[in-house]
C-alpha positions, 0 to 999 in steps of 0.5 A: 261293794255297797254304794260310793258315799264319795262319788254321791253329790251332797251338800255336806260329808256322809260321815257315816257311809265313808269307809277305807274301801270306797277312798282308792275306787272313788279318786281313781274314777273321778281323777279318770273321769276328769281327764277325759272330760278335760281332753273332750272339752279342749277339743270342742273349745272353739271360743274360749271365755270364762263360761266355757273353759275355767267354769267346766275345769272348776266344778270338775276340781270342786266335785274332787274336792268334796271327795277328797276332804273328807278322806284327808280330814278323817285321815287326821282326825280318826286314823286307823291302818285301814284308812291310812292305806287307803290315803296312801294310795289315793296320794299316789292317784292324785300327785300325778293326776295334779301333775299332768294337769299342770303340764297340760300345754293345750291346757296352758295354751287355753289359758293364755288365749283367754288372757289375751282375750276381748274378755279379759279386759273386762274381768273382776279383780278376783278373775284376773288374779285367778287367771294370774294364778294359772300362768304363773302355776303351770310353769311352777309346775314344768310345762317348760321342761322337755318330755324326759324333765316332765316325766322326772318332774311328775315322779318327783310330785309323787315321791314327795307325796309319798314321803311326806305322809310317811314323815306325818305317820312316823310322827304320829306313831312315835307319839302315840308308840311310848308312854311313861308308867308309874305306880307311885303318885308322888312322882306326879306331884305338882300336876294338874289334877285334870291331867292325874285323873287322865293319866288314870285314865290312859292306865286303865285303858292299857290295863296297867296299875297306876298312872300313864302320861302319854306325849300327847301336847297337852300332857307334854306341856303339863309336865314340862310347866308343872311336875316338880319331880325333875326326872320325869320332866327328862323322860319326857321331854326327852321321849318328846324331842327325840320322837321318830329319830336315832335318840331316845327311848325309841331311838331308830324306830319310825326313824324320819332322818333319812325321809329328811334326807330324800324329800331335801333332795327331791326338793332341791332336785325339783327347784333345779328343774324349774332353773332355781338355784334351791328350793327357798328359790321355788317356794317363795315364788308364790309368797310375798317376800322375794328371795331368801336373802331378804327373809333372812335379813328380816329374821337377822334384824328381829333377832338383834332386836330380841336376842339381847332381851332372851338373854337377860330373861333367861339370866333372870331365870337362872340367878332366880332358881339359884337363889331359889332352889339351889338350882345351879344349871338349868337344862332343857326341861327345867325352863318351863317349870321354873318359868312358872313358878318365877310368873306366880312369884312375880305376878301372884298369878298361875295358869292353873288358877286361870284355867279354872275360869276358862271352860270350854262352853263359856270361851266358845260363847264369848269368842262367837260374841267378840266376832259378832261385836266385829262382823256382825256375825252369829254362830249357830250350833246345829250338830244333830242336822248333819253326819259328824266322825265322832262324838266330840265332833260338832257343826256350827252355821254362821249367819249374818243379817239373818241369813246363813253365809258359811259353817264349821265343824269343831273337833277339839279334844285330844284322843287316841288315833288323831294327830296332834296339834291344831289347825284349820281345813277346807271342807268345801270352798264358796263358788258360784256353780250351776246349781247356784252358790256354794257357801264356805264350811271349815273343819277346825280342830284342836288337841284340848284336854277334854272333860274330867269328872263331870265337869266342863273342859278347862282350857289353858290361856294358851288353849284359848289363844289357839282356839281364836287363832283357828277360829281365826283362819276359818273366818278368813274361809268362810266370811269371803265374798269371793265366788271363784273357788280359785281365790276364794277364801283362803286359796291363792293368799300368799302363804306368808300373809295367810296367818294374818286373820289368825294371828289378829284374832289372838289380841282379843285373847287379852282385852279385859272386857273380853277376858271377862266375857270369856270367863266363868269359874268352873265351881262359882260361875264367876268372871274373872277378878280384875286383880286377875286380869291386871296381873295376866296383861302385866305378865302377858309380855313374860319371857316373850322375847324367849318365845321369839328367838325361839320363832327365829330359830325355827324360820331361820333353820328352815330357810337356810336348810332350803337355801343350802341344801345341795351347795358345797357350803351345806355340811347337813341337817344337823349342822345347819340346826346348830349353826342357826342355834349358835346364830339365835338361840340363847337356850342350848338343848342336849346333843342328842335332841332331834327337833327336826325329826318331827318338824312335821310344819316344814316335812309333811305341811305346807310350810318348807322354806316358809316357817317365817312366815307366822312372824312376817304375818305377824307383823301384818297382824300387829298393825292391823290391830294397832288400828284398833288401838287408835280407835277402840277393840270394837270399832264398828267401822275399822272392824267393817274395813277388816272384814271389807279390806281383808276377810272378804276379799280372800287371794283375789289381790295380793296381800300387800295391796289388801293391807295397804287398803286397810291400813292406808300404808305398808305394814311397820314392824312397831306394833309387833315389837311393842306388842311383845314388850321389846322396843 
């Protein structure tokens, strides 16, 4: 085998050297490697400080890290059988490997001998938070159980790795496993130019005559807002929402309800284990809210104060496409599209018209000013310096004072062979070793429809929003000032408080002087009119209520789902969706939709009984920037106290204390309601 690209030490990825065959042998050698070096170091810790036992654990995890980043990124971004084998069988190393480190009890024992230590009461702020953090994780982890639970505990680790991926990889099979052909281009009527010409595209690729719409989200989007040929928008939507389930056009093929079913289980299992009454018990043992009940009664209260406004949106809709088109029933997949003709009648303003003001090379300028207007910050492209994973891929230092603090990768097209969505990840995490500091590098990636035609890619407003929204989570990455890995960062931040930075980079989307610094018409180069600006900002609170029912309706499902599996009230999956429907929702989806089988957020990320959590960081996002409305978007000195008080501080205290430092005050949910046009 020629030389291990994940076991040589570098300052970035070797993209080029990573194959499948080096994934299995490298996590196998550096987790043994790890446990021996852990055991060896326990027995020879005859004084324990910080030098002796977390700085040798944390550059052993730094150095696993930086092996397994970039498997799991590749696994996201250039899937292919070969690798996902390999990520497989990594996961089955690495869930126990983590398992046993977490039931370590010398381990533990260190651990607490260091806490109570003459050291300790001299600590940073982000080592007493990380020391916290141990504690409090080894008991999360089982250490308490008997042998027999430990051993039940670490297979359940395991399976949930196991099955979780699974989950993800049917997903992903599904969407890319169905297709719509046709040969007649009247059926793509009221599309997108941009999305005919792809869909030409995806034809050619699978040598068939005519057009091919994938389920890929921009395409799905597309069709659901635009296509006037109300068939095609049921086929496809119903393809989309029956995806890896018993419905649909695929119905029972890479079938998710019964990995539901057991990762629910294993969960519950889990949550017992460690004496919680559920899982939602568990996973908001590490959040800022304290119990269930209180989750849902903030999901109940915003529901009261959003439903009745959904209500008279949607009755709006419908008496207006009655009158319209004779539109007597609005089902599922016809609110997008009579949505988006009642805006452009309402405003004179379409997404379409927009999008060709948005391209790609022009936002991506105007976000890195806004961010420099408020940090101090310059993003630099340097994408021929390093090994990149594909040609849509690229790298970007930031710098600050002229000196380089942190950087990025940018990936942000959709494309066969990589997942869906948008998100944010950790390539390497700022510490301070002893070879020196380690800045901060994120992967940010997208599912933006790339260029046509010999022009720029054009984004929607939404595509915009979501690019500052991941930009978002990267700064609160990359501009931390924090140098233990442990609460560097975004790591040891409250999960519930982790969208904050994201969701309050996205107000900017809608500032006038920043939309016309965002802007240039792909033909003309011009800004955006002002007559177009006004009409976006009156139509930004369109049908917003809408959006957040929905919000509800998919954190509540997830709590409660959580909260009750495995009680004699819980009647099943399903069940629990339609009850929390019949709770919320004012928009009624066919029977056989099957949304949570590709509920990927709450199955196979890091959001089960945590979904709330984009609303209840929106709240916190909302007032923090109603302290920039106090003063102006670009304050210099509100925007040094976010960056001192929030950015820079990363998990090393907790997100409550942080914003009270900020703001002066707890969080008030005002901002949020007067941001989305409901109070």
């Amino acid at each position: 085998m020629p030389t291990n690209s994940l076991l040589q030490s570098s300052a970035l990825p070797k993209f080029n050297d990573i194959s499948a065959q080096h994934v299995v042998p490298a996590i196998t050698e550096l987790t043994e490697q790890n446990k021996a070096a852990l055991e060896q170091q326990l027995q020879q810790l005859s004084e324990i400080s910080w030098a002796s036992l977390v700085a040798p654990l944390e550059e052993r995890e730094d150095q696993l890290s930086k092996a397994w980043s970039p498997v799991s990124h590749l696994n996201l971004v250039c899937n292919s059988a070969e690798l996902r084998e390999a990520h497989e069988q990594a996961l089955a190393l690495l869930s126990p490997y983590y398992s046993e480190m977490g039931q370590n009890k010398k381990l533990l024992q260190a651990w607490q001998e260091l806490s109570q230590s003459d050291e300790a009461k001299h600590f940073s702020k982000a080592q007493q938070s990380a020391t916290a953090h141990a504690l409090r994780d080894f008991h999360l982890s089982g250490i308490d159980l008997d042998s027999d639970k430990q051993q039940r505990f670490i297979e359940i680790q395991s399976k949930l790795s196991q099955l979780t991926s699974q989950f993800s990889n049917n997903v992903l099979d599904a969407t890319q496993g169905w297709f719509y052909h046709c040969t007649d281009k009247k059926q793509l009527q009221g599309l997108p130019e941009s999305i005919v010409s792809g869909a030409l595209n995806a034809a050619q690729k699978h040598e068939l005559d005519g057009w091919v719409l994938t389920l890929d989200g921009p395409v799905y989007v597309a069709v659901m807002t635009y296509a006037d040929a109300r068939e095609l928008r049921h086929s496809i939507y119903q393809a989309y929402n029956t995806r890896a389930s018993d419905q649909g056009p695929k119905a029972g093929q890479w079938d998710n309800n019964a990995l539901i079913q057991e990762i629910l289980s294993l969960r519950h299992e889990q949550a017992e284990l460690l004496d919680f009454n559920n899982y939602a018990e568990l996973s908001l043992a590490t959040k800022m809210a304290d119990n269930p009940s209180q989750v849902c009664e903030f999901l109940h209260a915003l529901a009261q104060k959003a439903k009745p406004a959904a209500e008279k949106d949607l009755a709006e809709l419908r008496a207006w496409a009655k009158q319209q088109y004779q539109q007597d029933e609005l089902e599922a997949w016809d609110i997008s599209y009579y949505s988006e003709k009642l805006r452009q009648q309402k405003y004179a303003v379409s997404q379409e018209e927009l999008r060709q003001y948005f391209t790609l090379p022009r936002v991506l300028d105007g976000l890195f000013n806004v961010a420099n207007k408020l940090y101090g910050i310059e993003c630099i492209e340097c994408s021929d310096k390093v090994e990149l994973w594909h040609a849509d891929a690229r790298y970007f230092e930031i710098h600050k004072n002229g000196k380089q603090i942190a950087a990025f990768y940018l990936d942000l097209y959709a494309r066969e062979g990589k997942r869906g969505g948008a998100w944010m990840d950790v390539c390497r995490s700022r510490r301070r070793g002893a070879d020196g500091l380690q800045l901060p590098v994120a992967y940010l990636v997208c599912n933006f429809n790339p260029a046509q035609n010999d022009q720029p890619a054009l984004l929607m407003h939404s595509d915009v929003t979501t690019l500052f929204h991941e930009f978002g989570h990267g700064l609160h990455h990359m501009l931390t000032q924090i140098d233990i890995a442990a609460v560097s960062g975004i790591a040891g931040v409250e999960w519930d408080a982790v969208e904050l930075p994201s969701q309050f980079l996205e107000n900017w989307c809608w500032q006038a002087e920043v939309l016309k610094e965002l802007s240039a018409h792909v033909d003309s180069g011009e800004a955006l009119p002002d007559d177009l600006i006004n009409k976006m900002i009156a139509a930004k609170n369109f049908q917003s209520s809408l959006f957040l029912v929905r919000q509800i309706e998919f954190a509540l499902f997830d709590m409660q789902l959580h909260r009750d599996f495995g009680s004699k009230d819980f009647s099943g999956v399903q069940q629990s969706l339609d009850s929390v429907r019949e709770q919320v929702a004012v928009i009624k989806v066919p029977a056989w939709n099957r949304f949570q089988c590709s509920f990927s957020h709450i199955f196979a990320g890091g959001y089960a009984a945590g979904y709330y959590s984009y609303l209840w960081a929106e709240v916190l996002s909302a007032d923090a920037f109603a302290a920039f409305e106090e003063s102006s978007i670009f304050d210099a000195e509100t925007g040094r106290r976010f960056y001192d008080c929030i950015l820079s501080q990363g998990g090393s205290a907790s997100a409550a204390e942080l914003f009270r430092n900020f703001r002066g005050r707890d969080a008030s949910v005002d901002a949020l309601l007067r941001h989305s046009g409901i109070s």
